[in-house]
Structures are given as structure tokens and as C-alpha cells.
C-alpha atoms as an extended CHARMM CRD file, in Angstrom:
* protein
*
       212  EXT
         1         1  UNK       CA              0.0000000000        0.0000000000        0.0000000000  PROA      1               0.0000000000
         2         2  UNK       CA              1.6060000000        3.7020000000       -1.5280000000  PROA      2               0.0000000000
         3         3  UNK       CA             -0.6310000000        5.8040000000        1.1400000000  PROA      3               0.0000000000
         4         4  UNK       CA              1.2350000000        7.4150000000        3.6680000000  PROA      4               0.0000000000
         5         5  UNK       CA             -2.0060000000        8.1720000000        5.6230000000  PROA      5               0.0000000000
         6         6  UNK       CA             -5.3700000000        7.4760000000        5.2430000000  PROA      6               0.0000000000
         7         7  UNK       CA             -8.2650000000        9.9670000000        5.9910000000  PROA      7               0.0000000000
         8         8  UNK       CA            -12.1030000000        8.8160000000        6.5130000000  PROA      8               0.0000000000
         9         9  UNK       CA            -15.5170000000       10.4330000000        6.9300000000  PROA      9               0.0000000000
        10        10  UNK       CA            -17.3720000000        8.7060000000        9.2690000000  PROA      10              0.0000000000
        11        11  UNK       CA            -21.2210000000        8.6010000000        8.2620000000  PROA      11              0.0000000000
        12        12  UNK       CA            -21.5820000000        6.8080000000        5.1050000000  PROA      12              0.0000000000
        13        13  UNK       CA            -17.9210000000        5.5980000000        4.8780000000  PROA      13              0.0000000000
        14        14  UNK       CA            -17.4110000000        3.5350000000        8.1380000000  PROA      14              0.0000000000
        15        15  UNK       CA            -20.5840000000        3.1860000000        9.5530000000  PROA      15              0.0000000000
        16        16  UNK       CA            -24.1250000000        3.0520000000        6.9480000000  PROA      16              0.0000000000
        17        17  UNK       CA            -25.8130000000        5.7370000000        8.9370000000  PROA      17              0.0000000000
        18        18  UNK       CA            -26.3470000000        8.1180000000        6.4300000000  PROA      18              0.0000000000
        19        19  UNK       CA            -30.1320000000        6.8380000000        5.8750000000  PROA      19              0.0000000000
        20        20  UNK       CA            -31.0640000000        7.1660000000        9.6690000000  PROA      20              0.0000000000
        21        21  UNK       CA            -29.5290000000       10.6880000000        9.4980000000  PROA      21              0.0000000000
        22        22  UNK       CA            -31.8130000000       11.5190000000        7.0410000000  PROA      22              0.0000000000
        23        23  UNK       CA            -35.2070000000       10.9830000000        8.4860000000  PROA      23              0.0000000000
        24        24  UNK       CA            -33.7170000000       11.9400000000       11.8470000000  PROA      24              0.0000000000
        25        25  UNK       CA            -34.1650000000       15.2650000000        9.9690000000  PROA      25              0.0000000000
        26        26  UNK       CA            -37.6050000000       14.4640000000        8.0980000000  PROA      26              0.0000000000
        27        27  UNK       CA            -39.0510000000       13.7470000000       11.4600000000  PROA      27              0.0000000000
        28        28  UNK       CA            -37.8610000000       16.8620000000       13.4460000000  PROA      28              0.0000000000
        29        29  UNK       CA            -39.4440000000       19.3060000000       10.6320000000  PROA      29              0.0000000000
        30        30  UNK       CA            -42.5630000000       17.0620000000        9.6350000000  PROA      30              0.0000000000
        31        31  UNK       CA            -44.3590000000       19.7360000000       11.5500000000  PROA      31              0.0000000000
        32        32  UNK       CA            -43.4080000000       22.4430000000        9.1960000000  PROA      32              0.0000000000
        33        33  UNK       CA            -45.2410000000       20.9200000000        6.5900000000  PROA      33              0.0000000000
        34        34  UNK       CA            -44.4530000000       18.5460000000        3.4740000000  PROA      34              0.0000000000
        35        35  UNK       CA            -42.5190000000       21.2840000000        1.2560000000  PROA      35              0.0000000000
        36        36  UNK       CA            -40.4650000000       22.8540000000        3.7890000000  PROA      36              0.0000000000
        37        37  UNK       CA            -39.3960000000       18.9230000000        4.7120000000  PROA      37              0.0000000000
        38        38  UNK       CA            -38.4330000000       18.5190000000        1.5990000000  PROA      38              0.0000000000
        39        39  UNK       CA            -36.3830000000       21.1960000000        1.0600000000  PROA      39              0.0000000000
        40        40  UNK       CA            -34.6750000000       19.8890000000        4.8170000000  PROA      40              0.0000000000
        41        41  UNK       CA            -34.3560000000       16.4810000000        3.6450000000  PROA      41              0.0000000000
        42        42  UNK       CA            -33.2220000000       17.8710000000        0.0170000000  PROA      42              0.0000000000
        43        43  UNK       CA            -30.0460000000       20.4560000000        1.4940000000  PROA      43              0.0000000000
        44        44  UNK       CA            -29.4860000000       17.4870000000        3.7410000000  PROA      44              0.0000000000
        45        45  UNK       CA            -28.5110000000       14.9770000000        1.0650000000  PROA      45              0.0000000000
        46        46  UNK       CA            -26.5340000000       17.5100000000       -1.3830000000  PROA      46              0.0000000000
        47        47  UNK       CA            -24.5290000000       18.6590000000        1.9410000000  PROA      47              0.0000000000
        48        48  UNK       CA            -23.3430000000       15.8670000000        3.6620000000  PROA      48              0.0000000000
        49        49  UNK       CA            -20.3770000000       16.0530000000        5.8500000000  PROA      49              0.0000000000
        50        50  UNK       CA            -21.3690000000       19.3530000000        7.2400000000  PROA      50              0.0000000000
        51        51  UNK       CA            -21.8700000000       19.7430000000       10.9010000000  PROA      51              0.0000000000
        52        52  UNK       CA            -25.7470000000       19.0770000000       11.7980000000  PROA      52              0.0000000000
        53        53  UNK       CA            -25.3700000000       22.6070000000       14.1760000000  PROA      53              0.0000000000
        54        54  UNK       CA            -24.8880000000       24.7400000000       11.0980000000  PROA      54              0.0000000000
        55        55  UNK       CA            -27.4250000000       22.8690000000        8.8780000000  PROA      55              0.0000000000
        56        56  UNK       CA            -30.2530000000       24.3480000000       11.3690000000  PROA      56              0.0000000000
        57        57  UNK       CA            -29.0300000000       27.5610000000       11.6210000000  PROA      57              0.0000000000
        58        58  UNK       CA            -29.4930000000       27.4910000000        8.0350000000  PROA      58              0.0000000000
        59        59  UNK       CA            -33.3080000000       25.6740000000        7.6800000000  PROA      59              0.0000000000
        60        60  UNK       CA            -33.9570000000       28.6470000000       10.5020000000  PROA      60              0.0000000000
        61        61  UNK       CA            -32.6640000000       31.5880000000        8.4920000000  PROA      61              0.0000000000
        62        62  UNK       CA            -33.1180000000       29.9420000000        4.8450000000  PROA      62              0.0000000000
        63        63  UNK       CA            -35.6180000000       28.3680000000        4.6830000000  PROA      63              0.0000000000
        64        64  UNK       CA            -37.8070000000       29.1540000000        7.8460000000  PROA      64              0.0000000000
        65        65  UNK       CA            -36.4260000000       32.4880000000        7.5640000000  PROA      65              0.0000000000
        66        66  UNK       CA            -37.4710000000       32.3560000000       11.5280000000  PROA      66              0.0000000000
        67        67  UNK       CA            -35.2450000000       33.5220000000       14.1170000000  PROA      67              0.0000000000
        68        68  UNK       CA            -33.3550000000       30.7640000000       16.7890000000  PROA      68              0.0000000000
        69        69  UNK       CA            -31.1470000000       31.3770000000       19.4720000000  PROA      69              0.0000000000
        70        70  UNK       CA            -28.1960000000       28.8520000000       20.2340000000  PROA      70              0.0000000000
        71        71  UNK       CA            -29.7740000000       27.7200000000       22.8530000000  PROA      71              0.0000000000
        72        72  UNK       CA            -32.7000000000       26.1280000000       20.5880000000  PROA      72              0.0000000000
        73        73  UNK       CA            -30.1990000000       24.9650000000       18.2490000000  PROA      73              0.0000000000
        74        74  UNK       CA            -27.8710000000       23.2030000000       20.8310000000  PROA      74              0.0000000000
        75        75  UNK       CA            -31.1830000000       21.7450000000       22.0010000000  PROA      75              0.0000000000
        76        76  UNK       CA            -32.1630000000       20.8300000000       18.5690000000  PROA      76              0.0000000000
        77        77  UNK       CA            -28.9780000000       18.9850000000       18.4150000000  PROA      77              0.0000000000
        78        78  UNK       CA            -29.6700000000       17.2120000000       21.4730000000  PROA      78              0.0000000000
        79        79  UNK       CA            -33.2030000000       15.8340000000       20.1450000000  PROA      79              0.0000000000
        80        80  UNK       CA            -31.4160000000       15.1290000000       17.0440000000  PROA      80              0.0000000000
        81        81  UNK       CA            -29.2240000000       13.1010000000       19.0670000000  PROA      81              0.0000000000
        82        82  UNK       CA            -31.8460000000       11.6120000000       21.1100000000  PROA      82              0.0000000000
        83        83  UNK       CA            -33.5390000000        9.8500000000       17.1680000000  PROA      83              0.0000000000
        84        84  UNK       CA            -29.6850000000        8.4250000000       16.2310000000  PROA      84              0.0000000000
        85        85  UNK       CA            -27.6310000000        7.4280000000       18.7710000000  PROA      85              0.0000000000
        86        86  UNK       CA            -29.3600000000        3.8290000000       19.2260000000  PROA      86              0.0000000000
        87        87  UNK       CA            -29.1220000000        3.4220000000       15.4390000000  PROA      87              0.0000000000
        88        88  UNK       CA            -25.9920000000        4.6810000000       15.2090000000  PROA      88              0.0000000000
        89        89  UNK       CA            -24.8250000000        2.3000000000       18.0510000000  PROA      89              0.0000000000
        90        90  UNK       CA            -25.9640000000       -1.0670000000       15.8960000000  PROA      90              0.0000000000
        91        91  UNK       CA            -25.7300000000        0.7380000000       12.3680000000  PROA      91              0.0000000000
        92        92  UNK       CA            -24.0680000000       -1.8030000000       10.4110000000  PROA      92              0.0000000000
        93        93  UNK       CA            -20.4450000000       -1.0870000000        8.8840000000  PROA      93              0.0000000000
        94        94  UNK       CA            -20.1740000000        0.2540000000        5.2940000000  PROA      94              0.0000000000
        95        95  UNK       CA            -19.0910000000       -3.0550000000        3.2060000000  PROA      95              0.0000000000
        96        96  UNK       CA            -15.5370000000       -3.1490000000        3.2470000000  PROA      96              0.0000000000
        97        97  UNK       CA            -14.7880000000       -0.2790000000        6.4570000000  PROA      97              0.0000000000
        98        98  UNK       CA            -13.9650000000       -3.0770000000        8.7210000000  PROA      98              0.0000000000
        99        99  UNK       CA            -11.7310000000       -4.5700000000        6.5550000000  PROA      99              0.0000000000
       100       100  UNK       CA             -9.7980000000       -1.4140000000        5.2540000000  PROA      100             0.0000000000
       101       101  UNK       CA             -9.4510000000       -0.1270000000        8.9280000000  PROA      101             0.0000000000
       102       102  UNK       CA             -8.2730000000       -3.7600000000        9.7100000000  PROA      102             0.0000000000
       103       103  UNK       CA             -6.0450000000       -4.0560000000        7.0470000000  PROA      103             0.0000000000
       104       104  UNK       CA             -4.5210000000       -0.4090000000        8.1450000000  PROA      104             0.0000000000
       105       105  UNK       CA             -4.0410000000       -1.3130000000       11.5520000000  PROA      105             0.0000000000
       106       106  UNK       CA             -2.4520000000       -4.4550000000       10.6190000000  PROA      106             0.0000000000
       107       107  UNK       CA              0.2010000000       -2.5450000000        8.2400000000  PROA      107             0.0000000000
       108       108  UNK       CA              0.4150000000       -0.1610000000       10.6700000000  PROA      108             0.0000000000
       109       109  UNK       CA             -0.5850000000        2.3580000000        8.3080000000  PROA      109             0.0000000000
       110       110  UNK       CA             -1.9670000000        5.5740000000       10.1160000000  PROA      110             0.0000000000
       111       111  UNK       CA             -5.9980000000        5.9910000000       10.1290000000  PROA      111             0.0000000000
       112       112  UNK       CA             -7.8790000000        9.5640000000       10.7150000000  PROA      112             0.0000000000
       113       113  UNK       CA            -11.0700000000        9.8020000000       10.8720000000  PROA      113             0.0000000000
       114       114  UNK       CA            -12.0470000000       12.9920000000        9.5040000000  PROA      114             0.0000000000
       115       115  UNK       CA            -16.0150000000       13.5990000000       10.2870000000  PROA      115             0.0000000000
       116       116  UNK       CA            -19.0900000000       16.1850000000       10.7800000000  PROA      116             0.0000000000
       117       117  UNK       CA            -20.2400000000       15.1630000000       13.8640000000  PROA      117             0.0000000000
       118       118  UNK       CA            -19.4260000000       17.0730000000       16.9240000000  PROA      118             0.0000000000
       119       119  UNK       CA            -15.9200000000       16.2510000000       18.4110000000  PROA      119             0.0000000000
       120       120  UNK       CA            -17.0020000000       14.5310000000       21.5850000000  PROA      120             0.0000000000
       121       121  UNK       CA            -20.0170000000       12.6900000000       20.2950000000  PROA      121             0.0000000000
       122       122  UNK       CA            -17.6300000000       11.3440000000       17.8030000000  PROA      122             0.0000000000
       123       123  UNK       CA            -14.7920000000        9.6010000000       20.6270000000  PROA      123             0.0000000000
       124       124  UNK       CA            -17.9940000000        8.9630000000       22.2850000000  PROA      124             0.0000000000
       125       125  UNK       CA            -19.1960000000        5.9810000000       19.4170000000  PROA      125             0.0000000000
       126       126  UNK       CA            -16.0370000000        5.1910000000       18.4230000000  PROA      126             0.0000000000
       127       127  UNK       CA            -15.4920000000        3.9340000000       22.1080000000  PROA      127             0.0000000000
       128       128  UNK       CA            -19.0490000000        2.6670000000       22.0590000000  PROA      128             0.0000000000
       129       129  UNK       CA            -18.0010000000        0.6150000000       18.8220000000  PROA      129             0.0000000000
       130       130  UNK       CA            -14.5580000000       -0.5470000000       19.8040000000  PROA      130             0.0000000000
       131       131  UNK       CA            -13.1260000000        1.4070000000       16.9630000000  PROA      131             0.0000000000
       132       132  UNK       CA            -10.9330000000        4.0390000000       18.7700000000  PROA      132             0.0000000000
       133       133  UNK       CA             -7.8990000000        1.8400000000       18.1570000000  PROA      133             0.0000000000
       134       134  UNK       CA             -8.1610000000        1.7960000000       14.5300000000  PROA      134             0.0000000000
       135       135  UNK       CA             -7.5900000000        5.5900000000       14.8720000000  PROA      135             0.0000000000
       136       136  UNK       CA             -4.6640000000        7.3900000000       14.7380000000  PROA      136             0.0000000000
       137       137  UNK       CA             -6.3440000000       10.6190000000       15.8550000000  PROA      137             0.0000000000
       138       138  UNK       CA            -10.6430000000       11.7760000000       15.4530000000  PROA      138             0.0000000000
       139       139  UNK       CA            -11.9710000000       14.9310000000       14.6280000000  PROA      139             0.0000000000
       140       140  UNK       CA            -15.2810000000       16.3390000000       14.2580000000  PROA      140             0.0000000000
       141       141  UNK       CA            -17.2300000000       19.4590000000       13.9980000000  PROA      141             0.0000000000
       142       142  UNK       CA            -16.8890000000       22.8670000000       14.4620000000  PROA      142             0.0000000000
       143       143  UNK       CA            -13.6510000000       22.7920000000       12.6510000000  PROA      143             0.0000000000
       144       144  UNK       CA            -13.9890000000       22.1730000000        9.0200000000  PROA      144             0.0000000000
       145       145  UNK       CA            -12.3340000000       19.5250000000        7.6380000000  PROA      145             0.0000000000
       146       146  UNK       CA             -9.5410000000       21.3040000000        5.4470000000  PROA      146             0.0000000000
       147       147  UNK       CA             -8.5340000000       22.7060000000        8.4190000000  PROA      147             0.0000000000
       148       148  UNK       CA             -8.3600000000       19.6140000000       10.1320000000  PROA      148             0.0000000000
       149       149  UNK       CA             -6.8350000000       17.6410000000        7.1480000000  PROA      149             0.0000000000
       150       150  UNK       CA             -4.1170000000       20.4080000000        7.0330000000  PROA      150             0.0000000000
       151       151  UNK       CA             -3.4050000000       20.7990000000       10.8170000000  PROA      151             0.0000000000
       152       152  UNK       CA             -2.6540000000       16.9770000000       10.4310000000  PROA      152             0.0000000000
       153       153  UNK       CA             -0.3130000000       17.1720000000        7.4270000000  PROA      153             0.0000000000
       154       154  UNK       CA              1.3390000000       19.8410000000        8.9480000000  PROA      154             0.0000000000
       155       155  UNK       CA              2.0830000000       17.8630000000       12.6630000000  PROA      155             0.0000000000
       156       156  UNK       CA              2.7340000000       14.9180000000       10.9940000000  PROA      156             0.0000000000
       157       157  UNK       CA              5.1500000000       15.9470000000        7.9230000000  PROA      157             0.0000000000
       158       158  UNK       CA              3.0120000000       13.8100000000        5.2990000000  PROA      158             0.0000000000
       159       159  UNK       CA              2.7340000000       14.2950000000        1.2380000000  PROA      159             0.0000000000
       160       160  UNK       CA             -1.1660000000       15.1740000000        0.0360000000  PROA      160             0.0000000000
       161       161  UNK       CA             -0.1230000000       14.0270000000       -2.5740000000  PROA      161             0.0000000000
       162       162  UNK       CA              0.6050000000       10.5450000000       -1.0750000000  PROA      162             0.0000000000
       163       163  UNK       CA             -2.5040000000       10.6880000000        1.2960000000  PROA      163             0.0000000000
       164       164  UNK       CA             -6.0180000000        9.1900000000        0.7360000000  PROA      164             0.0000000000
       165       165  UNK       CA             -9.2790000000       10.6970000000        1.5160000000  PROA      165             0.0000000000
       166       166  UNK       CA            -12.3920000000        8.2940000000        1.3450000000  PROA      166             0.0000000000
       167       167  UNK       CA            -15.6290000000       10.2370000000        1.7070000000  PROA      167             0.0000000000
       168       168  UNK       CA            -19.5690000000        9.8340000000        0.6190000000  PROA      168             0.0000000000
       169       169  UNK       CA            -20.2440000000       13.5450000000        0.1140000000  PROA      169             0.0000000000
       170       170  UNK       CA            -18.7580000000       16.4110000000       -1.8720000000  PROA      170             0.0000000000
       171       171  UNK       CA            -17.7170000000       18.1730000000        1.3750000000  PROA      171             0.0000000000
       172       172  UNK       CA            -15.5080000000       15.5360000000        1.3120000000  PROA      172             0.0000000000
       173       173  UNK       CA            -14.4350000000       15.6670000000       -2.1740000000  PROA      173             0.0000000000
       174       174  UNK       CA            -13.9390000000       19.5170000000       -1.4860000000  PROA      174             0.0000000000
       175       175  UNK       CA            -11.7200000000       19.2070000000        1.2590000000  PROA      175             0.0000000000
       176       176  UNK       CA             -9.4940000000       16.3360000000       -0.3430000000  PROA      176             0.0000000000
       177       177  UNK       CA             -9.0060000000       18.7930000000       -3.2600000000  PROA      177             0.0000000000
       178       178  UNK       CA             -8.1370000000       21.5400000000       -1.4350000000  PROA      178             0.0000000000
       179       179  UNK       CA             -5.8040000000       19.9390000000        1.0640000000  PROA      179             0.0000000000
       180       180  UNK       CA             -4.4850000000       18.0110000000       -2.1550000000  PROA      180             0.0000000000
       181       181  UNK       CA             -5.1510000000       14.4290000000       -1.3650000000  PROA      181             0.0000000000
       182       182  UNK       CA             -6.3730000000       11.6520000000       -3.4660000000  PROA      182             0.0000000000
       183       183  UNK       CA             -9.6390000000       10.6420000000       -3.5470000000  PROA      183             0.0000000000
       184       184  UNK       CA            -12.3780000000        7.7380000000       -3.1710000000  PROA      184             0.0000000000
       185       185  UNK       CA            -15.9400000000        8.4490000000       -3.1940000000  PROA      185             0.0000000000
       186       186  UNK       CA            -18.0770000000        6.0550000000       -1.3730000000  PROA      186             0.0000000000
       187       187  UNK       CA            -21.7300000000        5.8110000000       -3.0430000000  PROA      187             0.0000000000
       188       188  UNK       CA            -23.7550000000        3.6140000000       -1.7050000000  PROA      188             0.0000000000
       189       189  UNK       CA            -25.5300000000        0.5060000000       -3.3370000000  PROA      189             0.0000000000
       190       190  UNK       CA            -28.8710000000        2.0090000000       -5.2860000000  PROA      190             0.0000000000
       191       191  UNK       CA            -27.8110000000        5.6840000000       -4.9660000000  PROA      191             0.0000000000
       192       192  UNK       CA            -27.2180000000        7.8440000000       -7.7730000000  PROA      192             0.0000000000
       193       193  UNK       CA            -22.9200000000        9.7760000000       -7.3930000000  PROA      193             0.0000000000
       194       194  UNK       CA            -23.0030000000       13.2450000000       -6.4040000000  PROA      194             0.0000000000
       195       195  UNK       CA            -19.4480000000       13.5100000000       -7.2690000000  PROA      195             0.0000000000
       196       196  UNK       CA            -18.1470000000       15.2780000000      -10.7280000000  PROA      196             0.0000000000
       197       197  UNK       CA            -17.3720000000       13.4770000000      -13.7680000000  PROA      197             0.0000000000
       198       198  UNK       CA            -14.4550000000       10.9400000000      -13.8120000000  PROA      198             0.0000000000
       199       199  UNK       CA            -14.3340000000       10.9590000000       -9.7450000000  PROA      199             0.0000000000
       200       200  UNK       CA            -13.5100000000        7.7100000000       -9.0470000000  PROA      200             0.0000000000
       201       201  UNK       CA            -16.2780000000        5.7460000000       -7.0850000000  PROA      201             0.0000000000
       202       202  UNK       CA            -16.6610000000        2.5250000000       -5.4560000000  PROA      202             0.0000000000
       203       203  UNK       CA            -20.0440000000        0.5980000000       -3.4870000000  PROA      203             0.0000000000
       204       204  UNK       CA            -17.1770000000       -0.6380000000       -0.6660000000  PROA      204             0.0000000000
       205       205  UNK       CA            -14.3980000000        0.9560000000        1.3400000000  PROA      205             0.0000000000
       206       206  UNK       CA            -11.5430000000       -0.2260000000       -1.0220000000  PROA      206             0.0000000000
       207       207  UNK       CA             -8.0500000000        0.4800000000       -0.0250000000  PROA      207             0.0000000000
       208       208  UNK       CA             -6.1230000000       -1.8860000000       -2.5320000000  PROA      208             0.0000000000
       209       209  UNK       CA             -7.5590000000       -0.5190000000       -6.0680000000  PROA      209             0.0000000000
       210       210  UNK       CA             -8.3770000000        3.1630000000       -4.2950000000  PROA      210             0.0000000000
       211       211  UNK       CA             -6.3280000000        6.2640000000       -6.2580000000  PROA      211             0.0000000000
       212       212  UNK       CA             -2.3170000000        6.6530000000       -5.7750000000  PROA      212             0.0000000000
């Protein structure tokens, strides 16, 4: 394996989540009516990756266009919480994680993970799943992930260019170009690519096969 370092997103790449996530957020604005769910569940799916805090300030402002205090979103966080973390906990892993992150760990190939979800409710499942040790280091949201990608190449002295990002939205894609790493997008089974033209795709986490 060529990869000095390998970077993951966590929803959608380790864990198949993604779905849950999804009417987590058709349920908590069914009350607005059909077409402003919609438009929820619609920004949801085109902007994975992004911290679930910033996605209601912007159904509030946007779409609402109703005014909400951080207090009501930390709290809408914590209900969001509240229709996951259960599913999250025996969420089934993406075909091919556990094998990758085995395979890494076995080369003793560093592992990030690279994710959306707030910081501490990220260490939180990974220790709930018995995946911390997989992990070099975890980072979630409120940092954005170039930032995080390049606080990591900096520390650690790797290449982009010889790093691997594996991701299932175009956040994801974003940040790998930016930060200059290769590239894997994960779409799953059914679902049509968000990704441009000539990104290269897989169904499972593939580390053998993956860009170099």
C-alpha cells in the first residue's frame, strides 16, 4: 500500500448511517409541513459532511427564515441526538470499512477519521463501537475539515499528494481537493454519485484498487 495516511468520513464511509440521518431530519421538521421537509431532507442529502449545528441555523434563516437562538439549536442537536444514537450504536459497517481499517491497523498504516459530527459525540461511538484503536487521531465538527486535514499534514510531515481521503459527500471531495489528497468516493448501493465526472467511485471501502 503507496498511502502514507489514510483519511475517513465517518457517516456513510465507516458506519451506513447516512439513511437514519436523514429521516432523523424528516421527522424533526414534519411539523413544518411537506414542502419545507423537503427542502430539509433535500439540502441534507446535497450537503453531507457538514456539521448538523450549522445545517439548522441554516433551515432557521433559509428556509424558515425564523429567528433561533443557540440555545434552541444546541437543544435541537440534542433531540437530534436523542432519534440516532441507538441506530448509530448497531448501524451496520459500510461493506468493506472493517476490513480497510483492519487491514490499516495491521500494516500499521496511520488511520484519521475525519467527520461532521461534533468532536465529543464522535470519541464517544467510536469507544461505544470498539473502533478508537483503529484511529490514529478523530476529529469532528466545528472545525472544518480542510482545516483539520491540514493541521494533520502539517504535525505529521506527510505528502497530500501521497494521502487518501475516502468520503460519501462532496464536502468531502472539497476538502481532499483543497488539502491536495487523493480521492475515493463512497456511493452507496442504489444511490445515484453526487461527485463530478471521472471521480472515481466505489459501493465498498476499497483500499487496494483506491487512487495513488
Amino acid at each position: 500500500m503507496k498511502h502514507q495516511a489514510v483519511f475517513f468520513d465517518f457517516d456513510g464511509v465507516i458506519l451506513d448511517t447516512f439513511d437514519l440521518k436523514t429521516q432523523a431530519f424528516r421527522d424533526m421538521f414534519a411539523s413544518f409541513g411537506p414542502e419545507i421537509q423537503a427542502r430539509v431532507v433535500e439540502h441534507h442529502l446535497l450537503h453531507g459532511g457538514i456539521s448538523r449545528l450549522e445545517k439548522f441555523r441554516f433551515y432557521y434563516r433559509d428556509i424558515l427564515q425564523k429567528p433561533v437562538s443557540e440555545n434552541e439549536i444546541r437543544k435541537l442537536g440534542d433531540k437530534f441526538v436523542e432519534l440516532t444514537m441507538k441506530g448509530v450504536l448497531t448501524a451496520p459497517f459500510i461493506p468493506g470499512a472493517f476490513e480497510a481499517l483492519s487491514e490499516l491497523k495491521r500494516e500499521e498504516k496511520p488511520a484519521f477519521v475525519v467527520s461532521g459530527i461534533p468532536q465529543e459525540e464522535l470519541l464517544g461511538i467510536l469507544e461505544k463501537r470498539d473502533l478508537l484503536g483503529f484511529f490514529k487521531e478523530a476529529h469532528g465538527s466545528p472545525r472544518h475539515k480542510p482545516a483539520i486535514i491540514r493541521d494533520i499534514l502539517t504535525r505529521k510531515g506527510y505528502n497530500p499528494a501521497e494521502c487518501l481521503f475516502l468520503g460519501d459527500a462532496t464536502t468531502d471531495y472539497d476538502a481532499a481537493k483543497v488539502c491536495g489528497l487523493k480521492f475515493l468516493g463512497i456511493v452507496k448501493k442504489g444511490k445515484p454519485s453526487l461527485f463530478p465526472p471521472k471521480t472515481m467511485t466505489s459501493e465498498r471501502v476499497l483500499l487496494q484498487g483506491a487512487p495513488v
